[in-house]
C-alpha positions as CSV (number, residue, x, y, z in Angstrom):
1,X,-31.0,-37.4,134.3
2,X,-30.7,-34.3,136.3
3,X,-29.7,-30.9,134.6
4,X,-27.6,-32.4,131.9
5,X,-24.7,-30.9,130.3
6,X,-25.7,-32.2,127.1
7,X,-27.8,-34.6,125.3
8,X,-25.9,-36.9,123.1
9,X,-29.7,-37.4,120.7
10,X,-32.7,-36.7,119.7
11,X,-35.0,-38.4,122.5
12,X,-38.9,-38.8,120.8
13,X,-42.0,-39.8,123.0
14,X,-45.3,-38.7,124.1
15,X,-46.7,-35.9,126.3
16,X,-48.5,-37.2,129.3
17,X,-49.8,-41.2,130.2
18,X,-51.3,-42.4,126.7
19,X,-54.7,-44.2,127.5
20,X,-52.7,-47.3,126.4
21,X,-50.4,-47.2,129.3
22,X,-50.2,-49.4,132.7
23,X,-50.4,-46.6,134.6
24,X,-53.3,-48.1,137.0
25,X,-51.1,-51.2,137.5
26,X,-47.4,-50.1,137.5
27,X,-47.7,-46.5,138.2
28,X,-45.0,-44.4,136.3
29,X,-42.5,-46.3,136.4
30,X,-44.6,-49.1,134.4
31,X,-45.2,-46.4,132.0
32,X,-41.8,-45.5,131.2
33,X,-41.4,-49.7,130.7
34,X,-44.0,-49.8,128.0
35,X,-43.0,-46.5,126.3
36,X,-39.5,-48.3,126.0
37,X,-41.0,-51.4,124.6
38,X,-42.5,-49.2,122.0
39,X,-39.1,-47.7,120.8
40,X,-39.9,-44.6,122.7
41,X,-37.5,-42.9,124.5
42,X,-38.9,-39.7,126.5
43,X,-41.8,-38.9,127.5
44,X,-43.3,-35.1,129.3
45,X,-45.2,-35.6,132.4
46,X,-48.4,-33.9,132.7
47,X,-48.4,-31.4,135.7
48,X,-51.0,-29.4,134.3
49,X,-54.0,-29.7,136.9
50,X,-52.1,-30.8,139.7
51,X,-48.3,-32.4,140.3
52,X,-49.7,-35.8,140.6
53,X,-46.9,-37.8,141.0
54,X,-46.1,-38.6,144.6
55,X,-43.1,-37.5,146.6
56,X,-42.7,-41.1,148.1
57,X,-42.8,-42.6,144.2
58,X,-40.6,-40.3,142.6
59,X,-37.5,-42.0,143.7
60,X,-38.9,-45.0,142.0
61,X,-39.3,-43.2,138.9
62,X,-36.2,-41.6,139.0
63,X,-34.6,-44.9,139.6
64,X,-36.4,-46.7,136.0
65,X,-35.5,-43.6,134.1
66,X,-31.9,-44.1,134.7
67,X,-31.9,-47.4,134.5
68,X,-33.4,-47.2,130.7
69,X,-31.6,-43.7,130.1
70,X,-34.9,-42.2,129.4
71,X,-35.0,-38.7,129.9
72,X,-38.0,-37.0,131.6
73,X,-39.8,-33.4,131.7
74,X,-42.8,-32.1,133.6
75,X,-45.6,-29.6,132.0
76,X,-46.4,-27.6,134.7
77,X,-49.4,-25.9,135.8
78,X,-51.5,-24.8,133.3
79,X,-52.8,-21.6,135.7
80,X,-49.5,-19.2,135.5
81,X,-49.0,-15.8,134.5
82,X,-45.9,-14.6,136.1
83,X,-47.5,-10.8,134.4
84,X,-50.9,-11.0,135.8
85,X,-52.2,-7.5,137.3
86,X,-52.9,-9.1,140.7
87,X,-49.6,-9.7,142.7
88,X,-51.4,-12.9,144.0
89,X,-51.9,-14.2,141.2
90,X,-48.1,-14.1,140.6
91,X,-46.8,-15.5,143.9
92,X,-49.1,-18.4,143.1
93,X,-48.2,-18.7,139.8
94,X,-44.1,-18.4,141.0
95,X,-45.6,-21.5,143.9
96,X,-46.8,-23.9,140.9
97,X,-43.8,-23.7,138.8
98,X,-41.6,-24.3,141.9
99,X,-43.8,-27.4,143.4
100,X,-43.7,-29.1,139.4
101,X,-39.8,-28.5,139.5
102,X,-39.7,-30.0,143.0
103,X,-40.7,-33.0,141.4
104,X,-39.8,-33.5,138.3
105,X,-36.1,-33.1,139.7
106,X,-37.1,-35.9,142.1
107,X,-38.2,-37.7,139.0
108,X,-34.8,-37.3,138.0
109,X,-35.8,-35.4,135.4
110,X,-34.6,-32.4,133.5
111,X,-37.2,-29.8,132.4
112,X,-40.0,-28.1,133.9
113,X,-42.2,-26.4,131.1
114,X,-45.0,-23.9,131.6
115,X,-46.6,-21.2,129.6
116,X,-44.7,-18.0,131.3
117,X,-47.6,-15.1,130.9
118,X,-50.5,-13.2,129.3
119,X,-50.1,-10.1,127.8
120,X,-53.1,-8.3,128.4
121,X,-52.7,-5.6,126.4
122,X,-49.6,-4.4,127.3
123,X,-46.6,-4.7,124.7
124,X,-43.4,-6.9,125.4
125,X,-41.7,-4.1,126.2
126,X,-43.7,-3.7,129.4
127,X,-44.6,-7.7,129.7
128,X,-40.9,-9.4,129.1
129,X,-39.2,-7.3,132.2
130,X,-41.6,-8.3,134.8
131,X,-41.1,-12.2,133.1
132,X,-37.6,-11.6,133.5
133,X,-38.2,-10.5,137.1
134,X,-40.5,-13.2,138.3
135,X,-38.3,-16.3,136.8
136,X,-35.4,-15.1,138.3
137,X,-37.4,-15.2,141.8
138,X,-38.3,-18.7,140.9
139,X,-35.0,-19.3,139.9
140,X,-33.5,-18.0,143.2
141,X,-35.9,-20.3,145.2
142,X,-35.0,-23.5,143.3
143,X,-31.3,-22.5,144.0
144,X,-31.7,-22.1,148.0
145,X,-33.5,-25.4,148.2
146,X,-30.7,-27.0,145.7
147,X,-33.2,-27.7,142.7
148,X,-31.5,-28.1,139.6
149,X,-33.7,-28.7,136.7
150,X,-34.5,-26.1,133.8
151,X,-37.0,-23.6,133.6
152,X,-38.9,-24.1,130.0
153,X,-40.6,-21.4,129.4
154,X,-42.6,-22.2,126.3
155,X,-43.1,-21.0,122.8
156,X,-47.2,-19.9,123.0
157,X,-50.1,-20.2,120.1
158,X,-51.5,-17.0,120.6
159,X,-50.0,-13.4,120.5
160,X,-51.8,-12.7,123.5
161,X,-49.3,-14.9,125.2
162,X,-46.2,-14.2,126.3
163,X,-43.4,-16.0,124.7
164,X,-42.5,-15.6,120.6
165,X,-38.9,-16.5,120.1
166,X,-37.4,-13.3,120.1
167,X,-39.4,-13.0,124.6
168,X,-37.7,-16.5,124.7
169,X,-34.2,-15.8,123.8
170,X,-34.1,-12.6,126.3
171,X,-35.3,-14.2,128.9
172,X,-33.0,-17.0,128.2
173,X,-30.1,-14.9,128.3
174,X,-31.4,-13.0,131.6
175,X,-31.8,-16.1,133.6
176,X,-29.1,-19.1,134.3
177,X,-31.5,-22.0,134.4
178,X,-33.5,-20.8,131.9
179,X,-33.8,-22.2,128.2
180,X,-36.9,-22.5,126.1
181,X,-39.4,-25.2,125.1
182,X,-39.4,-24.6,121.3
183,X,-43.3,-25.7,120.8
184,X,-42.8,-25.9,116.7
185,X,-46.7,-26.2,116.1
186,X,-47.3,-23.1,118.0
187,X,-45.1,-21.3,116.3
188,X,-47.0,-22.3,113.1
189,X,-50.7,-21.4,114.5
190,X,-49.5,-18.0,116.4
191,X,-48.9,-16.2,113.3
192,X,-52.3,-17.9,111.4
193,X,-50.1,-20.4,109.0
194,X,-46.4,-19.7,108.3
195,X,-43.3,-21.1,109.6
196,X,-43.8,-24.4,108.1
197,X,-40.9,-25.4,105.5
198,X,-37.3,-26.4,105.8
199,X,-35.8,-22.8,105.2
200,X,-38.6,-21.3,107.8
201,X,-37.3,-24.2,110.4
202,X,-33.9,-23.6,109.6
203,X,-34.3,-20.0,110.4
204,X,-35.6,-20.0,113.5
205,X,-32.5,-22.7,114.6
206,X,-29.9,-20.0,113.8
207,X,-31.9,-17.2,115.6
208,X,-32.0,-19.8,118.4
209,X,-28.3,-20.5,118.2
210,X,-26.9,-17.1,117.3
211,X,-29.5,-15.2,120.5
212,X,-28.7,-17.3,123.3
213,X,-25.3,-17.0,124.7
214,X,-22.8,-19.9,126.1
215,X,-25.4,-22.3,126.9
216,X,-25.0,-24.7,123.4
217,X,-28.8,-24.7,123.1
218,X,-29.3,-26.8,119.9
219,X,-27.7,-29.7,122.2
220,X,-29.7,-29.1,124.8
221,X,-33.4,-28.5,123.0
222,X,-37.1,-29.3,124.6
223,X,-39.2,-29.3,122.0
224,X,-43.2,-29.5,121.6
225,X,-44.9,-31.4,118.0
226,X,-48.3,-32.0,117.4
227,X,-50.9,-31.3,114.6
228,X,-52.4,-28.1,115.4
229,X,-55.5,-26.0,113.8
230,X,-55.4,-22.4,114.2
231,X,-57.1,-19.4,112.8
232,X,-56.8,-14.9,112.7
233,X,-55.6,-15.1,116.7
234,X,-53.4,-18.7,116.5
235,X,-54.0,-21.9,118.5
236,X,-57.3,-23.3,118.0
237,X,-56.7,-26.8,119.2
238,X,-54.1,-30.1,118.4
239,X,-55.1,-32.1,115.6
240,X,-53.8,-35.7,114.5
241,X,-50.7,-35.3,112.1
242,X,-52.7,-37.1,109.8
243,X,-55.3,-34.5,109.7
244,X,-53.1,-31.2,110.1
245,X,-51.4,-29.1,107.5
246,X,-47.8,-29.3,109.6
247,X,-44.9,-30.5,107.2
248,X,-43.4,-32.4,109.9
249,X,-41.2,-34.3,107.8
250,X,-39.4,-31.2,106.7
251,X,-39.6,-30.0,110.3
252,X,-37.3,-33.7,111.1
253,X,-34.7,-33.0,108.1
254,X,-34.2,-28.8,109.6
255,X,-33.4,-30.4,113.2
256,X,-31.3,-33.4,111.5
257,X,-29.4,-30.5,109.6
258,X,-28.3,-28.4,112.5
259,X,-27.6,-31.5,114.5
260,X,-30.1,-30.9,117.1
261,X,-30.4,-33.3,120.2
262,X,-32.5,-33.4,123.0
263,X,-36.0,-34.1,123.9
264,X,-39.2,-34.1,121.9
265,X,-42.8,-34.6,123.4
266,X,-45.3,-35.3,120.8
267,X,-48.7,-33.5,122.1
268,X,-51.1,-35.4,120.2
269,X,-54.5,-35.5,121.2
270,X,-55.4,-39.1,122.7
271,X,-56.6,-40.5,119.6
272,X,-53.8,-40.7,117.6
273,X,-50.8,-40.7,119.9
274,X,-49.6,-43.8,119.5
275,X,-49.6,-43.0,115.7
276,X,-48.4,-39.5,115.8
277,X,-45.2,-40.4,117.9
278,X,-44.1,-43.5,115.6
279,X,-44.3,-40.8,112.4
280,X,-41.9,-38.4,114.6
281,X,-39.6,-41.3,115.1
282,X,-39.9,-42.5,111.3
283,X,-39.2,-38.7,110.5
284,X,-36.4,-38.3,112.2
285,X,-35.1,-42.0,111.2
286,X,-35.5,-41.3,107.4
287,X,-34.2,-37.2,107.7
């Protein structure tokens, strides 16, 4: 599934290869087998230390995700800031996000997600044009080598990140392959504990709706869950649903409402993956 027009559902899975997985005997494409047998039907590969996945076997795993209409994403690099003070740094960071979106599209996959910047204490006033800036070099590079997968940039945990949904919608609107990855538990833990019921949910969905122009975003959505502990400056760490104050249920009934479809990666820490991406999918079942 390459740059799709649409989705026509919600797709549910995990984030990365749970510890579970055939990876050491299939590879990926074994992977995206057992996930199926499980009743899962995405999954988010994990780019975040280094892309992985090999050119030669992405073919292969392009070919198994079409064949089960499973729908894939990559996380990117987790060492980006498209905003740091050293102009290295950003032609590095501009590198990752390109070589992850190399692949994933390979993959046949439709998302590459990454965390777009720190703020280092400027405002967004400052930080959100030189973001703007930077994508749309990454952008124009994945054009001229004909790479056509999204560029998630995704909703932080912290403040001192770049990327609350109001950074997300402009940048959205600024740059063509651009649409966010709406990580709903960091949006709970960046502010220290609110956004968490129906109404809250539902809100953010209309701002989401209404901000970014012609590009019918609620039916094409990438979308981070997980339990999540936070404190005074937001993301602590991801927690077990079991364990975590997130009313995910209610979370599954504001997406059902606005008829949201697309992908959702369940980041749960290894633990209690398996669990925490069967309550998603009996969420979303029983919304």
């Amino acid at each position: 599934m390459i740059y799709p027009a649409n989705f026509d559902k919600l797709y549910i899975g995990p984030s990365g290869n749970p510890e579970d997985a055939p990876y050491k005997d299939g590879g990926q494409p074994a992977v995206l087998e057992w996930c199926t047998e499980r009743g899962w039907d995405t999954m988010e590969l994990a780019f975040v230390r280094q892309v992985y996945l090999k050119e030669k076997d992405a073919e292969k795993v392009a070919d198994k995700a079409r064949e089960l209409k499973f729908p894939l994403s990559a996380h990117g690099s987790y060492y980006i800031n498209l905003a740091s003070l050293e102009p290295e740094k950003i032609e590095a960071s501009r590198s990752r996000i390109v070589s992850g979106a190399k692949r994933i599209a390979q993959a046949g996959g439709h998302s590459i997600v990454y965390h777009s910047a720190f703020m280092t204490k400027r405002d967004s006033a400052e930080v959100t044009p030189i973001v703007i800036e930077q994508t749309k070099l990454v952008e124009k590079e994945l054009k001229d080598k004909d790479i056509k997968v999204w560029l998630r940039p995704e909703l932080t945990g912290k403040e001192s990140q770049h990327g609350d949904v109001a950074e997300l919608i402009k940048v959205s609107n600024a740059v063509e392959m651009v649409l966010p990855c709406i990580d709903w538990s960091h949006l709970h833990a960046r502010y220290n504990g609110p956004y968490n019921s129906y109404e809250e949910w539902c809100e953010v969905l209309d701002k989401l709706e209404r901000g970014i122009r012609n590009k019918n975003v609620l039916q094409r959505m990438h979308m981070h869950v997980s339990g999540i502990e936070y404190g005074p400056k937001g993301e602590k760490r991801h927690l077990p649903l079991a364990t975590a104050d997130l009313r995910y249920k209610e979370l599954m009934q504001a997406l059902k409402q606005a008829g949201v479809c697309g992908t959702l990666v369940v980041e749960a820490p290894s633990v209690s993956v398996l669990e925490d991406v069967d309550r998603l999918r009996d969420a979303w079942e029983s919304a």
